[in-house]
VMD Tcl script that draws the C-alpha trace (Angstrom):
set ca {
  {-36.27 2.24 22.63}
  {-38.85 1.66 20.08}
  {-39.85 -1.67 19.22}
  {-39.01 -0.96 15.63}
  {-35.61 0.13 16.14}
  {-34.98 -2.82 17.57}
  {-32.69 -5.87 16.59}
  {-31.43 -3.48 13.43}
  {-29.99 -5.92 10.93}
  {-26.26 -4.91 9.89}
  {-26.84 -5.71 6.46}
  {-29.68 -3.80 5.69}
  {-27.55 -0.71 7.61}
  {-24.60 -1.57 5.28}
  {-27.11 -1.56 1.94}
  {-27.70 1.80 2.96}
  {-24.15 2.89 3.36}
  {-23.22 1.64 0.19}
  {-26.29 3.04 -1.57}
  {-25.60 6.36 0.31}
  {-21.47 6.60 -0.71}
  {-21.58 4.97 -3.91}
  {-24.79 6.91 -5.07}
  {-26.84 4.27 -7.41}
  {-27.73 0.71 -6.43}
  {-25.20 -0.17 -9.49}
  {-22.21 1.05 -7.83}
  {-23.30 -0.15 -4.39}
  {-23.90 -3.64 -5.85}
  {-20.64 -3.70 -7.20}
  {-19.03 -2.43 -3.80}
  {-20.87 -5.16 -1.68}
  {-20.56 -8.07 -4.95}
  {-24.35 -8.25 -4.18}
  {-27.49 -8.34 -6.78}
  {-29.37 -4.67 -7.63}
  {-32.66 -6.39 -6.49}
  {-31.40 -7.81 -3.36}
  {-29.99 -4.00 -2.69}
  {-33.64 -2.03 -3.49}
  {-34.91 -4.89 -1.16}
  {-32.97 -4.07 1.76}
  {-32.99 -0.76 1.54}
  {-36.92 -1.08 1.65}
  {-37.02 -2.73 4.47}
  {-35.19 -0.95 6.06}
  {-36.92 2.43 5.14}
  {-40.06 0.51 6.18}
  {-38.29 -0.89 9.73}
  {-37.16 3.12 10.75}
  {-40.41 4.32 9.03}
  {-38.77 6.96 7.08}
  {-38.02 7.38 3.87}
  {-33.93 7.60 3.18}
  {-33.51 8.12 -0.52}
  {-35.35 9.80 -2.98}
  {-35.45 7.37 -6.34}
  {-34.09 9.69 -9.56}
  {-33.27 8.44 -12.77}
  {-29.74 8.42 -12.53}
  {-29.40 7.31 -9.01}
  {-30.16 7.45 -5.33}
  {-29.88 11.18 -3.86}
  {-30.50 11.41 -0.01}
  {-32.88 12.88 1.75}
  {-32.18 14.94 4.60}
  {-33.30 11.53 7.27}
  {-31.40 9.60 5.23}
  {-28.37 12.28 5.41}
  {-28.24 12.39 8.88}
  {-28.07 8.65 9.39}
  {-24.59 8.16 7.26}
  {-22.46 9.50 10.45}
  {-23.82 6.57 12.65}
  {-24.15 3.65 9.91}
  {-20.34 4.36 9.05}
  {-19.67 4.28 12.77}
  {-21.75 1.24 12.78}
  {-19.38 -0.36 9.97}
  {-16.55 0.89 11.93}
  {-17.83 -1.01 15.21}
  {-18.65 -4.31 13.41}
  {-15.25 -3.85 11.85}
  {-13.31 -3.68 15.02}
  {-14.99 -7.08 16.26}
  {-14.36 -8.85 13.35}
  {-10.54 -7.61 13.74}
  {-10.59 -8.57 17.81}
  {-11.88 -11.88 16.86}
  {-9.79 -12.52 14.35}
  {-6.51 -11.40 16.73}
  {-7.68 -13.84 19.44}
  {-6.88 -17.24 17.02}
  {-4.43 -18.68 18.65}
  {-2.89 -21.50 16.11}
  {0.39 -20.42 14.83}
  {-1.08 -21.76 10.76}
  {-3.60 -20.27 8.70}
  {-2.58 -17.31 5.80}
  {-0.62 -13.71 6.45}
  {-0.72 -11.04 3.83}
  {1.85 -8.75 3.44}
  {1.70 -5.85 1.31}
  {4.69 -4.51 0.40}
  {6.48 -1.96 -2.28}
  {7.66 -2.98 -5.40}
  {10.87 -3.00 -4.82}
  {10.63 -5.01 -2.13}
  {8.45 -7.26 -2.84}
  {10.59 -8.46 -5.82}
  {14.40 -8.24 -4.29}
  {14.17 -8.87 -0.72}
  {11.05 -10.72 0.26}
  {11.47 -14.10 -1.77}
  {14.52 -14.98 0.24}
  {12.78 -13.99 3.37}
  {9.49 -15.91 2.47}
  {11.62 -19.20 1.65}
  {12.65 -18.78 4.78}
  {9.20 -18.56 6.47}
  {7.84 -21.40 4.90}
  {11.16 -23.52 5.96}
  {10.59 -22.67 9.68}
  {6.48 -22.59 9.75}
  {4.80 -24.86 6.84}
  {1.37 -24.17 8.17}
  {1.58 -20.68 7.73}
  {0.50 -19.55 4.23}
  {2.10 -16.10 3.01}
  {-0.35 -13.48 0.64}
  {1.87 -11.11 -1.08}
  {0.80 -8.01 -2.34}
  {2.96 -5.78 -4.05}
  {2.35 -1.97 -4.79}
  {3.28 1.02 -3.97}
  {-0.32 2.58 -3.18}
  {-1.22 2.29 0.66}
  {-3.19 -0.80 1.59}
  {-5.34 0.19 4.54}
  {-4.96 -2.64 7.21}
  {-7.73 -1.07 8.73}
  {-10.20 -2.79 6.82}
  {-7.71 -5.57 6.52}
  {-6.41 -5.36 3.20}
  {-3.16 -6.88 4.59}
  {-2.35 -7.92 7.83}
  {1.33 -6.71 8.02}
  {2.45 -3.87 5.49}
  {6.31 -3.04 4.62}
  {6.22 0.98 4.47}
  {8.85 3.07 3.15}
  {7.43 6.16 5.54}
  {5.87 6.28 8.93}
  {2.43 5.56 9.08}
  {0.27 7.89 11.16}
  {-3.38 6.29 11.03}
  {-4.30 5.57 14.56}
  {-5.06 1.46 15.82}
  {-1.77 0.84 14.08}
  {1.35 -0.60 15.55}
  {4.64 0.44 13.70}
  {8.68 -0.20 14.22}
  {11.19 1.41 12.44}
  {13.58 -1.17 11.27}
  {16.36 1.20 9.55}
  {17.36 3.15 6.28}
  {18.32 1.79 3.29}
  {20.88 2.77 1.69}
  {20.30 4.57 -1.96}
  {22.90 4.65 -4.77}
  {22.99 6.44 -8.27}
  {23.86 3.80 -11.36}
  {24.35 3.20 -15.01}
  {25.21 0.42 -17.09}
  {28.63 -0.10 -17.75}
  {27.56 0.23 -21.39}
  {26.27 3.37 -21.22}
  {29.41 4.69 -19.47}
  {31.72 3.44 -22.08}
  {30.10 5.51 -24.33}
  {28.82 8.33 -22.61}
  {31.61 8.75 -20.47}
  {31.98 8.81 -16.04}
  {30.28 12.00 -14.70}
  {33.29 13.68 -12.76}
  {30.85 15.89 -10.43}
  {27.50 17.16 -9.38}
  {28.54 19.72 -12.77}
  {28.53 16.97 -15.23}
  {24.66 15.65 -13.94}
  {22.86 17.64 -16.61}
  {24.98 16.77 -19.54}
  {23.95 13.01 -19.01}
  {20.59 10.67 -19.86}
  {18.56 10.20 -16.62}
  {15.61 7.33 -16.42}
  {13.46 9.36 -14.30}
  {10.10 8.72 -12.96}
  {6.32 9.09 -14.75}
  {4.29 10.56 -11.89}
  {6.37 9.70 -8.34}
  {8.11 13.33 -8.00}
  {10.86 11.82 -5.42}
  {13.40 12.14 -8.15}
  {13.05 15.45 -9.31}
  {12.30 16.38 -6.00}
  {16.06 14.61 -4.54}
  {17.90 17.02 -8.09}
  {16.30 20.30 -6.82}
  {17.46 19.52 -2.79}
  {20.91 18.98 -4.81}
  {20.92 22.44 -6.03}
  {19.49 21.12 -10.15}
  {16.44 23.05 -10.96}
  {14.96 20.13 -13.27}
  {11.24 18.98 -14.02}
  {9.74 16.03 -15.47}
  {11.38 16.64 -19.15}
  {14.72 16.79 -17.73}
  {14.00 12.57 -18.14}
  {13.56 11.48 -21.54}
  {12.66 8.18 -20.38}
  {9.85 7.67 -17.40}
  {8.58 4.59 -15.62}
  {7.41 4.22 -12.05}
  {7.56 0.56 -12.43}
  {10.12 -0.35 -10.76}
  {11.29 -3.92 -12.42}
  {10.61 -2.07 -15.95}
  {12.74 0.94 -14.51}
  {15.46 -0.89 -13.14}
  {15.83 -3.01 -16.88}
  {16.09 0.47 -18.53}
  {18.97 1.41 -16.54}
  {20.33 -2.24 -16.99}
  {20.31 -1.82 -20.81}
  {21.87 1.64 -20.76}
  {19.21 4.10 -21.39}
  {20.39 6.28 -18.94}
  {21.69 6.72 -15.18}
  {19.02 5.94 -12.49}
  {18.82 4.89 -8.96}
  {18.25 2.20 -6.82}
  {18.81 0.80 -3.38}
  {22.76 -0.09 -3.11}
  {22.26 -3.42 -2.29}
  {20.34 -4.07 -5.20}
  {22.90 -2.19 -7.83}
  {26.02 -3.30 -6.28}
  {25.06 -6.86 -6.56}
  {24.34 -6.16 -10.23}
  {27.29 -6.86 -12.54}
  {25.76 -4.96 -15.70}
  {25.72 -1.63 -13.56}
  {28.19 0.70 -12.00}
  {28.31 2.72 -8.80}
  {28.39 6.52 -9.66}
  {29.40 8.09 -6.59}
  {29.93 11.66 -6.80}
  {31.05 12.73 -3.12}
  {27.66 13.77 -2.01}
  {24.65 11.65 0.29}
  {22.02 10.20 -1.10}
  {18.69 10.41 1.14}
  {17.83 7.13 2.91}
  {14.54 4.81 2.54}
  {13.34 3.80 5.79}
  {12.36 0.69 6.08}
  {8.90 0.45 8.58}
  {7.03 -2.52 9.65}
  {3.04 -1.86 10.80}
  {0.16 -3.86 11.81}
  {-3.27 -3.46 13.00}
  {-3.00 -3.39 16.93}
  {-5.72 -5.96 17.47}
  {-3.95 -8.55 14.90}
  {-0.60 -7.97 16.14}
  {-0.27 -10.41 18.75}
  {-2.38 -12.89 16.64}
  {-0.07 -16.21 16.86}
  {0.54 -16.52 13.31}
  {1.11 -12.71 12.57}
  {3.59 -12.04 15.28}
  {5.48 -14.88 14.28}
  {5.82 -13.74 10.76}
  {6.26 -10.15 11.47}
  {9.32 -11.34 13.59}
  {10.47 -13.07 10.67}
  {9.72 -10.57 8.59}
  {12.11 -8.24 11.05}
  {15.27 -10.54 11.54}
  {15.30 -10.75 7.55}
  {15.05 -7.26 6.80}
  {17.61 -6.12 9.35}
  {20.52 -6.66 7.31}
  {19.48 -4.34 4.81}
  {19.10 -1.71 7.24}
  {21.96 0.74 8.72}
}
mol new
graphics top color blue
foreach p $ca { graphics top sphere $p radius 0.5 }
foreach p [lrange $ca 0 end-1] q [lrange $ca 1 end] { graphics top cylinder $p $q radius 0.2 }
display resetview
C-alpha cells in the first residue's frame, strides 16, 4: 500500500462524509457539532494525504468531484465499520449500572412505562433509565436508543426483536358527549356522530374504510396525532375516538362503545441492537421491560 494511504485518520474520512452528504461545510459542521474552519482543515488534509482533489469549492457549497464521488461508498462503509466496534465494545461492559434508553411511542411512554420504570429503579438503583418518547423510528443502529418499544415488526438487519402480544383497541366517548349526542346503535349510526380523528397518521381512516365507511380526513372535524392532546379531546366530549382498552376502561369520564365488530390489534414488539443485547445492564432491563408489558398483552 502506499505510504500515503497509510494510517488514514477516521476523522478526517468522517469530515469528508459529512461535507459530501450534507453538501456545505455549514451543514456538515452542524451534523458533526464541529467548527467550519476545523472542517475546511480536515478536509485539506486529507485531499493533500490521498493527493487528490475531492470537492470542487462553489459559492453555495461543496459539489463533488468525480474522485471524491467514488470515495463516499467506502467512507460510509468506513463509518459503518467504526460504528459496529464502538457497538461491540460497548455490548462487552459487563456491570449491571450505567444508563439504558428506551424509546418508545407516545402512548406508551406516558400510560404504561412509569409504573414499569418505578419498578426498575426499585430492583436495580444503579441502572439509570433515558426515555424517549415518539412515534418516529429511532434507529438503534447508530444508537439512538438502546432498547425500542415498536408497535410493528422491525425488519432492519443486526436487530434482535420479540413479539410480546396485541393490545387490545377499543372505540370511546365521554359520557358527556353521549348524553347528548346519544349511544350509536350500529356500524349505521358511525357517520351521523363527531369523530376526533387523526392530522397526518392515516391508521384511522384507513381502520373506517376496512369497516366498509368510505371516509377521508374531513370526515374528522377535529385532528391531533398527539396522543395525550387526543386522548383529552375525547375526555372532554368533542367527539368519539379510540384508544387502547386498558387505557379507556380505566377512565371513568369515558364509555366503551362496542358495536359487535373487532377492532384491529397493536402489537406490542421489543428490539435491540444484537451486539448490545446481552450487555449486562440492557438485558436486565429489557427483561424488565418484558415481564411488565406482558399483562397488557393477549
Amino acid at each position: 500500500m502506499d505510504k500515503h494511504f497509510e494510517n488514514l485518520d477516521w476523522s478526517l474520512v468522517q469530515a469528508f462524509l459529512a461535507v459530501a452528504e450534507g453538501g456545505s461545510l455549514s451543514a456538515a459542521a452542524r451534523m458533526l457539532n464541529a467548527s467550519q474552519p476545523t472542517l475546511g482543515r480536515q478536509i485539506k488534509a486529507l485531499e493533500v494525504q490521498l493527493r487528490a482533489e475531492l470537492f470542487h469549492r462553489q459559492p453555495r457549497g461543496y459539489a463533488l468531484t468525480s474522485t471524491g464521488a467514488d470515495l463516499v461508498a467506502p467512507a460510509r462503509a468506513m463509518r459503518d465499520a467504526v460504528q459496529q466496534i464502538a457497538l461491540t465494545a460497548a455490548g462487552q461492559q459487563a456491570r449491571l449500572a450505567g444508563s439504558v434508553r428506551i424509546s418508545a411511542s407516545v402512548a406508551v411512554a406516558a400510560d404504561h412505562l412509569p409504573a414499569i420504570v418505578a419498578r426498575i429503579r426499585q430492583l436495580e438503583p444503579q441502572i439509570e433509565i433515558e426515555i424517549a418518547p415518539t412515534d418516529d423510528s429511532h434507529n438503534l443502529l447508530f444508537r439512538e436508543a438502546d432498547i425500542a418499544l415498536r408497535m410493528y415488526r422491525p425488519t432492519q438487519l443486526d436487530l434482535v426483536t420479540k413479539h410480546l402480544g396485541d393490545v387490545a383497541l377499543g372505540m370511546f366517548a365521554a359520557r358527556t358527549y353521549l348524553q347528548t349526542h346519544g349511544q350509536p346503535r350500529g356500524i349505521d349510526d358511525i357517520l351521523d356522530h363527531e369523530f376526533v380523528g387523526y392530522d397526518h397518521d392515516d391508521r384511522i381512516i384507513a381502520g373506517f374504510r376496512a369497516a366498509g365507511l368510505d371516509v377521508d380526513r374531513s370526515f374528522f372535524k377535529i385532528r391531533c396525532d398527539h396522543h395525550a392532546t387526543y386522548w383529552a379531546l375525547v375526555r372532554a366530549g368533542c367527539g368519539i375516538g379510540f384508544a387502547q382498552r386498558v387505557i379507556g376502561q380505566a377512565d371513568p369520564a369515558v364509555a366503551l362503545i362496542d358495536l359487535g365488530f373487532p377492532l384491529p390489534k397493536l402489537p406490542i414488539w421489543l428490539t435491540a441492537h444484537a451486539a448490545m443485547r446481552q450487555t449486562p445492564r440492557i438485558k436486565r432491563v429489557w427483561d424488565l421491560l418484558e415481564q411488565g408489558l406482558r399483562p397488557l398483552v393477549s
